[in-house]
C-alpha positions as CSV (number, residue, x, y, z in Angstrom):
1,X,0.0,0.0,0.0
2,X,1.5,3.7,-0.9
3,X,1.6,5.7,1.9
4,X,1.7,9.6,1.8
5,X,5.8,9.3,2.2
6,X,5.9,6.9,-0.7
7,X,3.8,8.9,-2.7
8,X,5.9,12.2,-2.1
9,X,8.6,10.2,-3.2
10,X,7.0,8.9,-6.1
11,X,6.0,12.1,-7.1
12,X,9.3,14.2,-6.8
13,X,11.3,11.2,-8.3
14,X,10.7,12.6,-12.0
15,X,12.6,14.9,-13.4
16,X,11.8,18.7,-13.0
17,X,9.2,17.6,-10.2
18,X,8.6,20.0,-7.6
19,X,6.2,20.2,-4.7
20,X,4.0,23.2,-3.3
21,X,1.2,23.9,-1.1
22,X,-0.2,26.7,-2.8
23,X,-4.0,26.5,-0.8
24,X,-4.0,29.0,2.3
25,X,-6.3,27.4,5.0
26,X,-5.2,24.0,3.9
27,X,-1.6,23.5,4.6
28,X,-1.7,19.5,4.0
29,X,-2.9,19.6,0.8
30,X,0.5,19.3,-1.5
31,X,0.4,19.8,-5.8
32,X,2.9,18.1,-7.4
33,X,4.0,20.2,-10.7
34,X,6.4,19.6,-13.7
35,X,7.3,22.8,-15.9
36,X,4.4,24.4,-13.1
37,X,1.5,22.7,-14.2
38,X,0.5,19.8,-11.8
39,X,0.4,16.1,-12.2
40,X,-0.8,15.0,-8.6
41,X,-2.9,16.6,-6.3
42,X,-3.1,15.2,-2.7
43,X,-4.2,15.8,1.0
44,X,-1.2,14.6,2.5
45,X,-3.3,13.9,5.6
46,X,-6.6,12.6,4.3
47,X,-7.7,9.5,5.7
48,X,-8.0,6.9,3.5
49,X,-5.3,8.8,1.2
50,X,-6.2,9.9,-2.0
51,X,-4.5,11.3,-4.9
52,X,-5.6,13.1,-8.3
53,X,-4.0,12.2,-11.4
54,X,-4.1,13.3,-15.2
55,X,-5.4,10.6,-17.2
56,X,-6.3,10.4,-21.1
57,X,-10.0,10.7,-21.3
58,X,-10.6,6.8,-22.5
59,X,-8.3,5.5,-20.4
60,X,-10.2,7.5,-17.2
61,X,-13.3,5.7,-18.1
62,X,-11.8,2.5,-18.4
63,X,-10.3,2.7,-15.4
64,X,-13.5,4.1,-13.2
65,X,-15.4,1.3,-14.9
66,X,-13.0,-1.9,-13.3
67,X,-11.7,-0.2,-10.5
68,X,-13.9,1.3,-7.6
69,X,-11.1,3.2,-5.9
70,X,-11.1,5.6,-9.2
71,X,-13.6,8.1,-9.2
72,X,-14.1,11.0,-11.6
73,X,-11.5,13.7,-10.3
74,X,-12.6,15.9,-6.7
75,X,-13.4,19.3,-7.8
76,X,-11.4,19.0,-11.2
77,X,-12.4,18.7,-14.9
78,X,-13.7,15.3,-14.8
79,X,-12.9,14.4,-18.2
80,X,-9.5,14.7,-17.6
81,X,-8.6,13.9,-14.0
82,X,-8.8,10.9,-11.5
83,X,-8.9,10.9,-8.0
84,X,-7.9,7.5,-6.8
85,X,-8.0,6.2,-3.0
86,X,-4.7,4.2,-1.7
87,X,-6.3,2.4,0.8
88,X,-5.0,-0.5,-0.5
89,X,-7.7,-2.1,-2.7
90,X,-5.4,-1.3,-5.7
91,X,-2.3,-2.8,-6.5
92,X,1.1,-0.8,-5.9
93,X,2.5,-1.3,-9.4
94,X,-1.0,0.4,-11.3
95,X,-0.6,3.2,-8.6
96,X,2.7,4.1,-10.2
97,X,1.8,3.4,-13.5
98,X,-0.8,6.1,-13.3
99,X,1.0,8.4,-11.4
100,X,3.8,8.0,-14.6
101,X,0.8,8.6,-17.1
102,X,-0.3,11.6,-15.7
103,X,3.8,12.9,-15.3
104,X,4.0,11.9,-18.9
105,X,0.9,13.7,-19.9
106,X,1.4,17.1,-18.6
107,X,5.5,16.8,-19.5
108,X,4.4,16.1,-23.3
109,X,2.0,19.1,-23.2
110,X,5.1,21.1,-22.6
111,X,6.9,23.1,-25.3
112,X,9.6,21.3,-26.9
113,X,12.1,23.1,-25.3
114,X,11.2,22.4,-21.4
115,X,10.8,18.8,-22.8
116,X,14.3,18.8,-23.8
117,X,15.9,20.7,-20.0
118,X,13.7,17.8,-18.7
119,X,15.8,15.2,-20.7
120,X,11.9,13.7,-21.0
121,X,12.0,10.5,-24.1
122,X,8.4,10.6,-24.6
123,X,7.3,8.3,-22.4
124,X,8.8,5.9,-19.6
């Protein structure tokens, strides 16, 4: 199970990754960014943990369809975004996975140039 540690971890292992807590009144809740758009939106202290993720559109609904632990992004354009619980009903490795989509995502929306400082391939 990914804990808030591992995700932090997770999060700030890619390259250009940064973290910030840019909500006043709500000091837990951390945005993960690349190039400053953000890939992962959590509340660091949320119990059962939960995390918001970029996803492609299909992919989102395919995932909310054989997963109950994805749901329709909290408060987010729900097209686009995922919040997904880490309470443990989901295995580690699609965690990642997702959290590496929605990296890859917002890094390929990036001008050509920040893709290149990021020393980003296209994909993982």
């Amino acid at each position: 199970m990914i804990d808030a540690n591992a995700l932090r971890s997770t999060c700030l292992g890619f390259n250009g990754a940064t973290e910030e807590f840019p909500f006043p009144g709500h000091p837990d809740v951390a945005t993960f960014k690349v190039g400053g758009k953000i890939f992962a939106l959590t509340g660091l202290d949320a119990q059962p943990l939960t995390v918001s993720l970029k996803c492609d559109p299909d992919e989102a609904q395919r995932l909310r369809a054989a997963h109950p632990e994805v749901v329709p992004g909290y408060h987010l354009n729900k097209r686009h975004w995922n919040t997904v619980s880490l309470a443990g009903g989901l295995p580690d490795q699609l965690v990642l996975d997702m959290i590496e989509d929605s990296y890859d995502l917002v890094v390929a929306s990036l001008p050509r140039a920040q893709r290149l400082l990021l020393d980003w391939p296209g994909g993982r």
